[in-house]
C-alpha positions in Angstrom: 0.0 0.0 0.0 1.4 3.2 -0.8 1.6 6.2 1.7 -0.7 8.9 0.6 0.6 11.4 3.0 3.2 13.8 1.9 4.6 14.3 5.3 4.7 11.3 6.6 6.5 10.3 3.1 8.7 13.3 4.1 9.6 11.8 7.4 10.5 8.2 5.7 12.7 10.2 3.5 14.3 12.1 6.2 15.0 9.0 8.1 16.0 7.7 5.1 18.5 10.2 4.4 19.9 10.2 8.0 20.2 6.7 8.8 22.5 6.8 5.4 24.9 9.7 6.7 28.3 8.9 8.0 28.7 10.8 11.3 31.2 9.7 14.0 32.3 10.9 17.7 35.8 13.0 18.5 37.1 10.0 19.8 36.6 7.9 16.4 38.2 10.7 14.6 41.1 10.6 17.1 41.7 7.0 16.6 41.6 7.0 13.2 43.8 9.9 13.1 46.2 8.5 15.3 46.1 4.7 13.1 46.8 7.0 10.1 49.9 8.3 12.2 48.8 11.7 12.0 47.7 14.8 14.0 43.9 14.9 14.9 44.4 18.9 13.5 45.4 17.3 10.3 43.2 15.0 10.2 40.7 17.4 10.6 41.9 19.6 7.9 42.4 17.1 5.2 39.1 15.7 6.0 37.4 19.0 6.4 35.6 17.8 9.9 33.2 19.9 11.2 30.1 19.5 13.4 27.8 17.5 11.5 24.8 20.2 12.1 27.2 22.4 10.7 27.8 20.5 7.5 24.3 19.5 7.1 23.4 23.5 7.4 26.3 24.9 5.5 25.1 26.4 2.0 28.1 24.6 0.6 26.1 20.9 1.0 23.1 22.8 -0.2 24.3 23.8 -3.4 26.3 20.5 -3.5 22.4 18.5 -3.3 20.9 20.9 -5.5 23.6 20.5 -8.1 23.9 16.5 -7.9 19.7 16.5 -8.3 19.7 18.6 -11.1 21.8 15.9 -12.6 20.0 12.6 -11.9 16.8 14.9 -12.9 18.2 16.0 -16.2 16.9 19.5 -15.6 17.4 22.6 -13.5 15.6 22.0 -10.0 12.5 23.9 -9.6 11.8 26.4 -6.6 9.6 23.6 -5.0 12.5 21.1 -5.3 15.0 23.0 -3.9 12.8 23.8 -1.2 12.8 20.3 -0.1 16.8 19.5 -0.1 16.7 22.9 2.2 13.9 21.5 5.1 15.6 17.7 4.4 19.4 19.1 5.1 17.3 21.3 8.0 15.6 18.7 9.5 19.0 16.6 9.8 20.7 19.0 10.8 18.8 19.4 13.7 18.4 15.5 14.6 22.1 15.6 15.1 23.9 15.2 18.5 26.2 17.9 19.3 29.3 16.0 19.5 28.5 14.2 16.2 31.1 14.9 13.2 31.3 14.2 9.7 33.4 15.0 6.6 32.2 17.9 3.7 34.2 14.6 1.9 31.4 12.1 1.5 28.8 11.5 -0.4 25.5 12.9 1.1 24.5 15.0 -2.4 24.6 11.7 -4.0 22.5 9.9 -0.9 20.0 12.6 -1.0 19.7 13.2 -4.9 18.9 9.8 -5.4 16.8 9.3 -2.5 14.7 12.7 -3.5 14.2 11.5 -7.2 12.9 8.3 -6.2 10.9 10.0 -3.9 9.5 13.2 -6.5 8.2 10.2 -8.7 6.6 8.5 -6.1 4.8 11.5 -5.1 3.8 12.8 -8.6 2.5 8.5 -9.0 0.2 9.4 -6.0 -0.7 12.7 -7.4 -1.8 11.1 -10.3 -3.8 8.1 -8.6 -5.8 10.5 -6.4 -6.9 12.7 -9.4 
C-alpha cells in the first residue's frame, strides 16, 4: 500500500536520508587519526571535519544537493524542489547530536539526490492516482 501522505513520506525520506549519513564521535576521529599516524588537527583539515549540524546547514552541502539532483533529474531544480533538499538538510541538521562529526568529503549530495528522485516520482505517482 502506498503512503498517501506527503509528510509522513517526508519523514521516511528524512529518516531515510539520516540513517545513510556517516557521522562519528571525536574519539573515532582521534583513533583514526592516530592509526593513520597523524595529528587529529590534520586529520581534521584534510578531511574537512566539522560538526555535523554544521555540515548539514552549510550552503556549501546545499548547493552541492541541489547541483547533484539537477543531474540525476536531467533539468534545472524547480523552486519547490530546492525547497525540499533545504527543510531535508534542516531537519538533519537538527536530529544531530552535538558531538556528532562528519566530513564535507562524503557522499550525502549523491545519498539525498537519489533518494529525492525516487521520492519526487513517487509523489507525482500518487498525485496522479488521487486525481
Amino acid at each position: 500500500m502506498t503512503d498517501t501522505n506527503p509528510t509522513t513520506g517526508l519523514d521516511d525520506l528524512l529518516a531515510s536520508f539520516t540513517q545513510g549519513l556517516s557521522t562519528r564521535t571525536l574519539c573515532h576521529v582521534a583513533e583514526e587519526a592516530r592509526l593513520d599516524g597523524e595529528s587529529l588537527k590534520d586529520a581534521v583539515e584534510r578531511y574537512e571535519i566539522d560538526y555535523a549540524w554544521h555540515v548539514l546547514g552549510s550552503q556549501r552541502l546545499l548547493d552541492a544537493c541541489i547541483a547533484a539532483l539537477g543531474t540525476l533529474l536531467g533539468q534545472p531544480v524547480s523552486v519547490a524542489q530546492r525547497d525540499c533538499v533545504l527543510e531535508i538538510l534542516r531537519a538533519a541538521a537538527s536530529a544531530q547530536p552535538t558531538d556528532g562529526l562528519m566530513s564535507f568529503d562524503n557522499d550525502v549530495p549523491e545519498h539525498l539526490a537519489a533518494l529525492l528522485v525516487v521520492w519526487f516520482a513517487s509523489s507525482a505517482e500518487q498525485a496522479v492516482e488521487s486525481a
